[in-house]
C-alpha positions in Angstrom: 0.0 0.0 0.0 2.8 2.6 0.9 3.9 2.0 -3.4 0.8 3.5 -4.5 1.2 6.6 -3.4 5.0 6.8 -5.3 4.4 5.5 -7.5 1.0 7.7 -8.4 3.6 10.8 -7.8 6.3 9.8 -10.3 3.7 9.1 -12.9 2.3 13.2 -12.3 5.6 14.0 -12.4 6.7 12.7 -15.5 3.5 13.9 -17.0 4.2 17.3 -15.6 7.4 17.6 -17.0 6.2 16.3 -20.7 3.7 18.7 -21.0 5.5 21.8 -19.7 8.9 21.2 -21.3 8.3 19.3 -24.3 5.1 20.4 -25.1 6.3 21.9 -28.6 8.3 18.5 -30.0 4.6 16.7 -29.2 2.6 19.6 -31.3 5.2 20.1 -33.8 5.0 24.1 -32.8 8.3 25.6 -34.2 9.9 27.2 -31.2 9.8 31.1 -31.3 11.9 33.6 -32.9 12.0 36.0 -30.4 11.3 36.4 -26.1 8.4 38.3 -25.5 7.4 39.6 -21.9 4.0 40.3 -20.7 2.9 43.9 -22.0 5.5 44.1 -24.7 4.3 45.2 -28.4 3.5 42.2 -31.1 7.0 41.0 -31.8 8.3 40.7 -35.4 7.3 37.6 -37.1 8.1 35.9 -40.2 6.2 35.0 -42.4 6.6 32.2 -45.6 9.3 33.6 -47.3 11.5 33.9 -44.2 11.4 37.8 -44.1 11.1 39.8 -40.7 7.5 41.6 -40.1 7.2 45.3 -39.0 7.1 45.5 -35.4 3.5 47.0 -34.4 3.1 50.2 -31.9 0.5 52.0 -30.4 -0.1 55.4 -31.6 -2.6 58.5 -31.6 -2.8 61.1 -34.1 -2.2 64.6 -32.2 -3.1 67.9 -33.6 -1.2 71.0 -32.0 -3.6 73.5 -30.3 -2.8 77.1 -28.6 -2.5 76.8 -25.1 -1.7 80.2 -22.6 1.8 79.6 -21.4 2.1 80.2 -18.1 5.0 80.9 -15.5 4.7 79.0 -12.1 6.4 80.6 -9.3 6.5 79.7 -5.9 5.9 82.6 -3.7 4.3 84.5 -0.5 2.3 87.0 0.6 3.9 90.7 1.8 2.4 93.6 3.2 2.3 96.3 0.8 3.6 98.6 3.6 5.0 98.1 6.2 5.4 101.1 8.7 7.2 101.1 12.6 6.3 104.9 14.0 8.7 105.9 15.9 9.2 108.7 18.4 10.6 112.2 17.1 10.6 113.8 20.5 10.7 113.1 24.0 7.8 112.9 26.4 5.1 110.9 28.4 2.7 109.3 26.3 -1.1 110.3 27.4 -3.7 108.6 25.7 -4.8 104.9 25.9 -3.5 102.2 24.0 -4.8 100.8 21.0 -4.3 96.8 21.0 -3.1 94.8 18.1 -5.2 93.5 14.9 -7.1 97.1 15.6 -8.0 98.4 11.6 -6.9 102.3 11.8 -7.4 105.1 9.2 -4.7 107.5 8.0 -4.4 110.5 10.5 -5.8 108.1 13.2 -4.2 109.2 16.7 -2.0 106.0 17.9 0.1 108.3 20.5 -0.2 111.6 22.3 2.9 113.0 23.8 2.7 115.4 27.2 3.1 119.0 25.2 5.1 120.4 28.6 6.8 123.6 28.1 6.5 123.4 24.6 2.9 125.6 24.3 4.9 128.3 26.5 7.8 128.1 24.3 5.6 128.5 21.1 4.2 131.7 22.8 7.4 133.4 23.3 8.6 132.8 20.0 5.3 134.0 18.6 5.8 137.9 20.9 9.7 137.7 19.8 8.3 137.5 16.5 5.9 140.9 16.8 8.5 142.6 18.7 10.5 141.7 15.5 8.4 143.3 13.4 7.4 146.4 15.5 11.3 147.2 15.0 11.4 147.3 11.2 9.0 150.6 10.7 11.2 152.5 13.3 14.7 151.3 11.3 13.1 152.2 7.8 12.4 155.9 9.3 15.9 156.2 10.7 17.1 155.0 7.5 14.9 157.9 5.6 16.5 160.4 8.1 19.9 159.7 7.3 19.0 159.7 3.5 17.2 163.0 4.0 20.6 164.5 5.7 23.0 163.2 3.2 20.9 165.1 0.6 21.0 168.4 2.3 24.8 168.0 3.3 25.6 167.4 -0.8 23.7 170.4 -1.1 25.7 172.4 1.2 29.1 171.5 0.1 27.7 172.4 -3.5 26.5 175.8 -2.7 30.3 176.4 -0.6 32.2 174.6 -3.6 30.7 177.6 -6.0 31.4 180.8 -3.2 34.7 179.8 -2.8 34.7 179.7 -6.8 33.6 183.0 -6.8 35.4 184.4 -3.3 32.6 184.7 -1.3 34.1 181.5 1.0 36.9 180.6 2.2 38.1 176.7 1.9 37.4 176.4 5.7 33.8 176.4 4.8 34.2 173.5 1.8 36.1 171.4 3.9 33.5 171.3 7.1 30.5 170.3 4.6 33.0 167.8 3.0 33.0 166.1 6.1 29.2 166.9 7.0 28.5 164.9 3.5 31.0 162.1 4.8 29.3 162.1 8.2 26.0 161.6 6.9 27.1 159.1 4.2 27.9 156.7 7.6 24.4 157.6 9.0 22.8 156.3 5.9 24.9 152.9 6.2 24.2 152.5 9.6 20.4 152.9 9.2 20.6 150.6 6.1 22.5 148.2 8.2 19.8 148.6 11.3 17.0 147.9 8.9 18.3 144.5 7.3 19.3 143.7 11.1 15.5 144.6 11.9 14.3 142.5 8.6 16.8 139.6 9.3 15.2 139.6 13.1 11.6 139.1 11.9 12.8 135.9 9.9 14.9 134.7 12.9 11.6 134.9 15.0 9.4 133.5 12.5 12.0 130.1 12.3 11.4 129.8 15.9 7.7 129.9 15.6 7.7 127.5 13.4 10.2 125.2 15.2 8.3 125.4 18.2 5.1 124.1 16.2 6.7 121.4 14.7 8.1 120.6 18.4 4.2 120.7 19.4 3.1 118.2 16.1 5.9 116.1 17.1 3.9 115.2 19.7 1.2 113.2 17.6 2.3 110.5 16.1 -0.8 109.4 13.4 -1.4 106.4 11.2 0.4 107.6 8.0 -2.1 105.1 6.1 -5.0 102.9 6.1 -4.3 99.0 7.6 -4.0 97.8 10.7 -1.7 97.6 14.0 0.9 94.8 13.7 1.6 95.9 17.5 0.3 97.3 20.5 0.6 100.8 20.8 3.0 102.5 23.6 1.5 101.9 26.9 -0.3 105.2 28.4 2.4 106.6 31.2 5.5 105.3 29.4 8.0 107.8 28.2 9.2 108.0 25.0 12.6 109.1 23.5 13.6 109.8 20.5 13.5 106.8 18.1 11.3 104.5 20.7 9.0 102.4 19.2 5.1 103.5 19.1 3.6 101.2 16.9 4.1 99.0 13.6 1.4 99.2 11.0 0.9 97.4 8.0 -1.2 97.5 4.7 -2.7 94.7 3.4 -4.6 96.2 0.5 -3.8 96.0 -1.8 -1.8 92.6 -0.8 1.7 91.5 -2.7 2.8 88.6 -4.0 6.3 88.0 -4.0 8.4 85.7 -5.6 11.2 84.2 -7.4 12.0 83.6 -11.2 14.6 81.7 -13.0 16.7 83.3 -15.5 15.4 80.9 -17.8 12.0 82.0 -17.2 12.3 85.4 -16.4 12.4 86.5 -20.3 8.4 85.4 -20.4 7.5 87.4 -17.5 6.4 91.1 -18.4 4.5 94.3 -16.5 1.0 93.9 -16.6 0.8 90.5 -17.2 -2.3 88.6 -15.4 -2.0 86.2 -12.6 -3.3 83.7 -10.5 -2.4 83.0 -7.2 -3.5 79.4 -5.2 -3.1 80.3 -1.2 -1.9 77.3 0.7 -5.9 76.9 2.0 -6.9 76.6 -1.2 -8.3 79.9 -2.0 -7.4 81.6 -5.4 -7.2 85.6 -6.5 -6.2 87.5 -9.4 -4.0 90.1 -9.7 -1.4 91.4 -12.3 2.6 91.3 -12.2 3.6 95.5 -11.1 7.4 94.6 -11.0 10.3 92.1 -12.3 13.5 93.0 -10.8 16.5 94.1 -13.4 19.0 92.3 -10.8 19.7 88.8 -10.3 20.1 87.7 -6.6 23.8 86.8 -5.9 23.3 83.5 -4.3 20.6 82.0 -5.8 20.9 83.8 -9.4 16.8 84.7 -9.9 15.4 87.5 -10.4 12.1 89.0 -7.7 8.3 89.5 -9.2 5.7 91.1 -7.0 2.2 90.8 -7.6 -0.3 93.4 -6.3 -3.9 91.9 -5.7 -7.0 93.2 -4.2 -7.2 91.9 -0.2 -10.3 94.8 0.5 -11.9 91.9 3.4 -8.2 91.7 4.8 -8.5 88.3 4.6 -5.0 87.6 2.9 -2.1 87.5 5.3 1.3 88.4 5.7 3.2 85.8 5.0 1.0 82.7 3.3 2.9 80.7 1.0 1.4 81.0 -2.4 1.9 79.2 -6.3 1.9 81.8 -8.5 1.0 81.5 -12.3 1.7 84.1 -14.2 0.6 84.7 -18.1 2.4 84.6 -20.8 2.2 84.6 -24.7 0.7 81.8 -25.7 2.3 78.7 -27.5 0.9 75.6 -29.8 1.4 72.9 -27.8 0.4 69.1 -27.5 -1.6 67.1 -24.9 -0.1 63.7 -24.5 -0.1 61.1 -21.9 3.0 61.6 -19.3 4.0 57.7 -20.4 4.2 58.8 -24.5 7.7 60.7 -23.0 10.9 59.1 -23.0 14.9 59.5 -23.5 17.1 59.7 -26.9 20.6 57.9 -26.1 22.0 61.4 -25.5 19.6 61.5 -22.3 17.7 64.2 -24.5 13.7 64.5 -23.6 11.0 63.5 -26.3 8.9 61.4 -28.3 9.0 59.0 -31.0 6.4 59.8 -33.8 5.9 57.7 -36.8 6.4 59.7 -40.2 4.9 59.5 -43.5 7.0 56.5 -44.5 6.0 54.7 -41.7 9.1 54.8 -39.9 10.3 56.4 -36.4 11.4 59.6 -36.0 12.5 61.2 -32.1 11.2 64.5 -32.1 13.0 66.7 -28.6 10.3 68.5 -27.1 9.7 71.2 -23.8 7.3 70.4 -21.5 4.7 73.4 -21.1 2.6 72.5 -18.8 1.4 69.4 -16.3 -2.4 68.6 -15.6 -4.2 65.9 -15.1 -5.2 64.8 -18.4 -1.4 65.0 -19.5 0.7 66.9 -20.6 1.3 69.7 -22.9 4.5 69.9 -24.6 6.0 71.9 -27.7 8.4 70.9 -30.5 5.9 68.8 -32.5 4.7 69.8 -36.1 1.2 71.0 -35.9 0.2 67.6 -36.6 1.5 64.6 -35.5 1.6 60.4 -35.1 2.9 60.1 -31.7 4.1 56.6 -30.6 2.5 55.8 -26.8 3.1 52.1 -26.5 6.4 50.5 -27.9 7.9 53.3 -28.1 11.0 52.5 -26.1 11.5 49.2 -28.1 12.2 50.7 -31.5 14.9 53.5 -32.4 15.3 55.9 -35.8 14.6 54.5 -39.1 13.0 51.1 -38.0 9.8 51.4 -39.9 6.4 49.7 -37.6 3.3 49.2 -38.3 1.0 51.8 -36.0 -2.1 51.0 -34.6 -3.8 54.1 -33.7 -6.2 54.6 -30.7 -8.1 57.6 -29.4 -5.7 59.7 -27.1 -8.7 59.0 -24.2 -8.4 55.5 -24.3 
């Protein structure tokens, strides 16, 4: 009984082994010309006369469409302005806070500084001022005076000049209104002099009126624009000095969008130009490209974009990572399936399209764009016969036999 089952095994085997291994010598099936794996293209055949078949490939017929080229940057978010108020003067700061997030309006008041002295020092230079002034009539009469007596001393030494001429003087007389006309000639400077001095006093008083109210508008330190408080305001009581820190504002509307460009890239990317932005939640807004930097970064060799877009809610946020895709001229392009790329021996991206002979051709190509459907690249001729399966098992020249399929299939 225990040579049944052995016996029953050896016969299974033998019968394995026969129909397996030399299932081909009991058909007569010739053996095959070539190895095939499992997804692999039809391999060539022959057929009576000995002759090799064309090898068969998948392929679709592509027809070149214009696409908008766009430019994808990754980027963020910047405050269009960004402000920290500081201090001009020195004093106690009396008003109340204002707490961070807090919207403000330009010319809001964000810190009041104790005026002091400086009222009473803006009142003084204000009197100084009409005291100046009150001095200028009273040097333009003196100044009249003095011209009034050097007029009647040149008369005098004119009416001596001519009696002496005619010996009814003596040269005593010429020589003392000689000196009367020099004599009144220094009047007339001095009372020239004294009315500039009075002129030049009026200006000196009005510089110190108006330093002491820019002293006193010092004092307020105002939102310079629309946005909001990035920081509290200086605590009420606290002094500031000059150059301390009252409060950082920023505007967010419009927002910017700032990024990075290659140099490659950087060539398709112009003023103006529309763009779209994707926030890191998932939100999207449009906005157009307002500058592209003429200078290359040092370290990393690109070139910085900025993007303003419309943030009226204040909803955008310093800071948010963003993909930006910006516009550019548009292109005719192809949409393939990602698996109809491959590699020429040179390592050189393409595809293999079939020509009007029937035979392969590698075409280099630039990939455009990436979606979901495929992807769009450029190179091609407007119309094409683009190999999609088999393409990596045939090379230049080998003419094949396509078999063409819809590119949705």
């Amino acid at each position: 009984m225990r040579l049944l089952p052995v016996v029953i095994a050896l016969v299974v085997s033998i019968l394995t082994y026969a129909i397996v291994f030399e299932h081909d010598r009991f058909s007569g099936a010739q053996p095959p010309t070539a190895k095939t794996e499992a997804g692999d293209p039809t391999p060539p055949e022959t057929d009576a006369a000995g002759q090799a078949e064309v090898m068969r490939v998948v392929a679709v017929r592509s027809v070149g469409r214009e696409v908008d080229s766009v430019v994808v940057v990754r980027g963020r978010t910047e405050a269009n302005r960004i402000v920290e108020l500081r201090a001009e003067t020195s004093g106690l700061v009396i008003n109340d806070p204002l707490r961070k997030g807090r919207l403000v309006d330009q010319g809001d008041m964000l810190c009041r500084l104790d005026p002091a002295a400086r009222d009473a020092a803006l009142t003084e230079a204000r009197a100084r001022l009409l005291e100046a002034q009150t001095r200028v009539p009273e040097a333009e009469a003196r100044a009249n005076e003095a011209r009034a007596q050097l007029e009647e001393a040149e008369i005098n030494h004119n009416a001596a000049k001519s009696l002496v001429q005619d010996g009814f003087a003596s040269q005593t007389r010429v020589a003392a209104t000689r000196a009367a006309v020099s004599s009144a000639q220094a009047a007339v400077q001095s009372a020239t002099s004294g009315f500039e001095a009075a002129r030049a006093g009026i200006e000196s008083a009005r510089a110190a009126v108006a330093a002491a109210e820019q002293e006193i508008a010092r004092l307020s330190i105002t939102a310079p624009f629309s946005g909001v408080l990035d920081t509290d305001t200086a605590e009420i009581g606290s002094l500031l000095q000059p150059g301390a820190l009252c409060a950082t504002v920023l505007q967010l509307d419009p927002m910017s969008l700032v990024g990075f460009v290659s140099e490659m890239q950087v060539a398709r990317v112009a003023l103006g130009a529309p763009a779209t932005a994707r926030m890191a939640s998932g939100r999207k807004v449009d906005g157009r490209v307002t500058f592209v930097s003429r200078s290359a970064d040092d370290t990393t060799r690109t070139f910085r974009i900025e993007v303003k877009v419309p943030n009226p809610d204040i909803s955008l946020r310093d800071g948010e990572t963003a993909e930006i895709l910006i516009g550019a001229e548009g292109k005719t392009a192809h949409l393939l399936p990602q698996s109809a790329l491959t590699l020429n021996d040179a390592g050189t991206l393409g595809v293999r399209i079939v020509d009007a002979d029937s035979r392969v051709e590698f075409v280099t190509v630039n990939l455009l764009r990436d979606t979901p459907s495929g992807v769009w690249l450029t190179g091609l001729p407007d119309a094409a016969d683009v190999i999609v399966i088999g393409q990596e098992y045939v090379i230049d020249g080998v003419p094949v036999e396509p078999v063409y399929q819809d590119i949705g299939q």
